[in-house]
N, C-alpha and C positions, 0 to 999 in steps of 0.2 A: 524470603531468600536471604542468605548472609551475605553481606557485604564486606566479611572479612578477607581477605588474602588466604588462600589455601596452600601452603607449601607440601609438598607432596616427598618423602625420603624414602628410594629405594635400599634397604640394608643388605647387602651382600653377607652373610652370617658364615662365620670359618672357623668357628669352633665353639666349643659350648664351655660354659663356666663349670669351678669344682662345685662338687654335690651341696659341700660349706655355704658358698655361693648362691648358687640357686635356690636354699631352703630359705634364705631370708630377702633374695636381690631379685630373683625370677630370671630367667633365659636372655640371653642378651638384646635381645629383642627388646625386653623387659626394660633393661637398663638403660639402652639407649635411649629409649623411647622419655623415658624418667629423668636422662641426662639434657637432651634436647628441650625435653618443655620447662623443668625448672629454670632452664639458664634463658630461654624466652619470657618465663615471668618475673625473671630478674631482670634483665634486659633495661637498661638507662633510659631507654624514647619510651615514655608511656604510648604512644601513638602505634608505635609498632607491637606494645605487650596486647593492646586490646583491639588489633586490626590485623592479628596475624594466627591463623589457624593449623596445628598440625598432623599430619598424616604421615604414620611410617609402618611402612608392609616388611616383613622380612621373608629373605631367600635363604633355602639351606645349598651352599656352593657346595661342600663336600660328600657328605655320604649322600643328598638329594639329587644333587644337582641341578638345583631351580636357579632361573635367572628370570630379572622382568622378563616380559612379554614385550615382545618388540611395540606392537604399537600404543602402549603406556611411553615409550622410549621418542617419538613423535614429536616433534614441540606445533603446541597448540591443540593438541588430540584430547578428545574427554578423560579426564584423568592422568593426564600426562605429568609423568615423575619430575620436576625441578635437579634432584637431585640424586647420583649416585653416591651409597658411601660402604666404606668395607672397617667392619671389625678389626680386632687383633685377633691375633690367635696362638697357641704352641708350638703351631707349627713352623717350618722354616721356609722363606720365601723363596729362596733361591734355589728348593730341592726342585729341580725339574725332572725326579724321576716319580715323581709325582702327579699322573695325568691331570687332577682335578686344578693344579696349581698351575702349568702350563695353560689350560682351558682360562684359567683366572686371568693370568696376564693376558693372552691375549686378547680376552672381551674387551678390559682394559686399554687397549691398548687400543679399537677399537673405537670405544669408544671416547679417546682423549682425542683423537686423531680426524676423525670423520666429520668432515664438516657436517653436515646432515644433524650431528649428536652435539656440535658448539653450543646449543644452547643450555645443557646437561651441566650441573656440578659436581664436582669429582671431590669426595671425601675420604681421607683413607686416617685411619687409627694404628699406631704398630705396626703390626704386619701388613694392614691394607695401605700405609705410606711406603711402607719399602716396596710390596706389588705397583704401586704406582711408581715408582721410580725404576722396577725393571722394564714395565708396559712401555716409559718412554726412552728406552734406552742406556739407562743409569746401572752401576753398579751395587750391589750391598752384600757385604762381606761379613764374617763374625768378628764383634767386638773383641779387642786384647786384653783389655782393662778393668774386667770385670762388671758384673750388676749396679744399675742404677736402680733402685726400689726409694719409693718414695717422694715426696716434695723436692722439686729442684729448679735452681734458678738457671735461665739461658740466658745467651748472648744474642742481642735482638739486632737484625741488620736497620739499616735505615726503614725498608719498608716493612720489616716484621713490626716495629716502631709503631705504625699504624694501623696495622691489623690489631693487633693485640699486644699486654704488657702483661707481668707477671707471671707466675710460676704453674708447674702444674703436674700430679701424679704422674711418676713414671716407673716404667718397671721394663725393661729391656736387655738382652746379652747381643742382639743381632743389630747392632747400633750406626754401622757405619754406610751412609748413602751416600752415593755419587753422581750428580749429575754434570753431563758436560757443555749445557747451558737451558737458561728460561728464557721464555717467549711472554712478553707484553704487551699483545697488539691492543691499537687504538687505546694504549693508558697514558692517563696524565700524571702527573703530582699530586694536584689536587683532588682526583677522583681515581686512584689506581684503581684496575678491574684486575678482581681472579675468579678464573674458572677450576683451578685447583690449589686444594687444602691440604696439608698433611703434616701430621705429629705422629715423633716415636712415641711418646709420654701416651698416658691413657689420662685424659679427661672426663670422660664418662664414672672412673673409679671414684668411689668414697673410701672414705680414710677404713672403714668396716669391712669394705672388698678386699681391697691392697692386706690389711692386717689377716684374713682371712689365708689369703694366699700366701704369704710368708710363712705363717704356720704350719701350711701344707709344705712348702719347699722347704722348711728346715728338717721337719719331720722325714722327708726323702732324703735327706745329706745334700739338695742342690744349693741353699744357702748354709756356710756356717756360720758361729754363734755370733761372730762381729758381723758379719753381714747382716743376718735377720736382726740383732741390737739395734745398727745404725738406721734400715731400714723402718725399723718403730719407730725410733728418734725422730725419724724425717716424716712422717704422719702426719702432721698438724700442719704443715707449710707456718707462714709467717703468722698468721692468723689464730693459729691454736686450732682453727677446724678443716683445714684439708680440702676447702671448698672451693680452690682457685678454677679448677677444671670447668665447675659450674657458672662463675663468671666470667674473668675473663676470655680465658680459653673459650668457654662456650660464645660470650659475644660474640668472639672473630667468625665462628662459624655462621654464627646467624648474620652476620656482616655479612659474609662473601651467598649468603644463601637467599638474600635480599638485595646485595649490592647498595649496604648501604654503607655511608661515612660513619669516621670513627665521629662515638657522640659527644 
């Protein structure tokens, strides 16, 4: 019997990648799956790269309509999921004349809420951060300012500070969230606890994804020629390989999906 840690990742799936995309990256499913365990085998605690084992089932939320299965959703049940997390997608969060997206937020909401489901991690990417920020109440409106595509650097509050540093794929027009406050229970300084994660940016991307999709959007007229430019430009992040998503971004994830400290 393995004596690893089994983290168990329900994917909530909300849209499917371009045809570009999938011939060489596979279904997002695919990616995620390939974004989470690279950034575990990168991972700084050797203790944790070789004691931790991963599992991620995905849902098709929109045209399927699949959701876990409640008693996967159970904490301490055979099998029981650790963690919810939701995709990006094209579509827009806030359409609520959209039953499947309605149905989304409020599983979501659901499950951020229900004591019963406190033990659950709540992951959202893009569009599944801005779902989470309507599920608790929060606003997200359309950005004024145009596309962020590419490597970009943020402003880190104090406790972003210790989740995670540096930069990370982004590609966003539906950019602005609002919440009108967060809950901390039982956190210290030294040991902050979260139950929920969420980035506009896409971490899961490679600089091959992101280049991929620009070329499709310039090609539709959604980026012009300085936008898709600048967006190449910004490819590489600081590194020259565009793999911040994979690290750091990814640690904070396996931080809060662990509760572990920064290393």
């Amino acid at each position: 019997m393995s004596s690893k840690r089994i983290v168990r990742v329900a994917l909530l799936i909300t849209d499917t990648p371009l045809p570009a995309v999938v011939a060489e990256n596979g279904t997002y499913l695919d990616i995620f799956r390939r974004w989470l365990s690279e950034s575990l085998a990168s991972y700084p605690d050797e203790s944790v790269r070789a004691g931790t084992e991963l599992i991620v089932d995905g849902y098709d939320v929109v045209d399927k309509q699949e959701y876990p299965p409640s008693a996967k959703l159970v904490d301490g049940a055979p099998d029981a999921y650790d963690c919810v997390m939701m995709t990006g997608s094209k579509h827009t969060a806030f359409d609520t004349s959209s039953p499947w997206i309605t149905k989304l937020i409020e599983y979501i909401r659901t499950i951020a809420t229900s004591p019963e489901r406190q033990h659950l991690k709540l992951v959202g990417i893009c569009f599944g951060h801005q779902i989470i920020a309507l599920a608790l109440g929060g606003e997200c409106v359309s950005g004024k300012d145009g596309w962020e595509v590419g490597v970009y650097g943020c402003e880190l509050t104090q406790e972003g500070r210790y989740w995670w540093t540096g930069d990370v794929q982004g590609q966003g027009g539906d950019d602005k969230v609002y919440l009108e406050q967060m809950l901390h229970p039982a956190s210290t300084s030294s040991k902050p606890i979260a139950q929920i994660l969420t980035v506009q940016g896409h971490p899961e991307f490679t600089p091959s994804i992101v280049s991929k999709i620009v070329d499709a959007r310039s090609a539709m007229g959604i980026f012009d020629e300085n936008a898709a430019a600048e967006a190449r430009r910004r490819l590489g992040g600081k590194d020259g390989s565009g793999g911040e998503g994979f690290g750091r971004i990814g640690w904070a994830v396996w931080r809060v999906l662990l509760q572990e400290s920064t290393p």
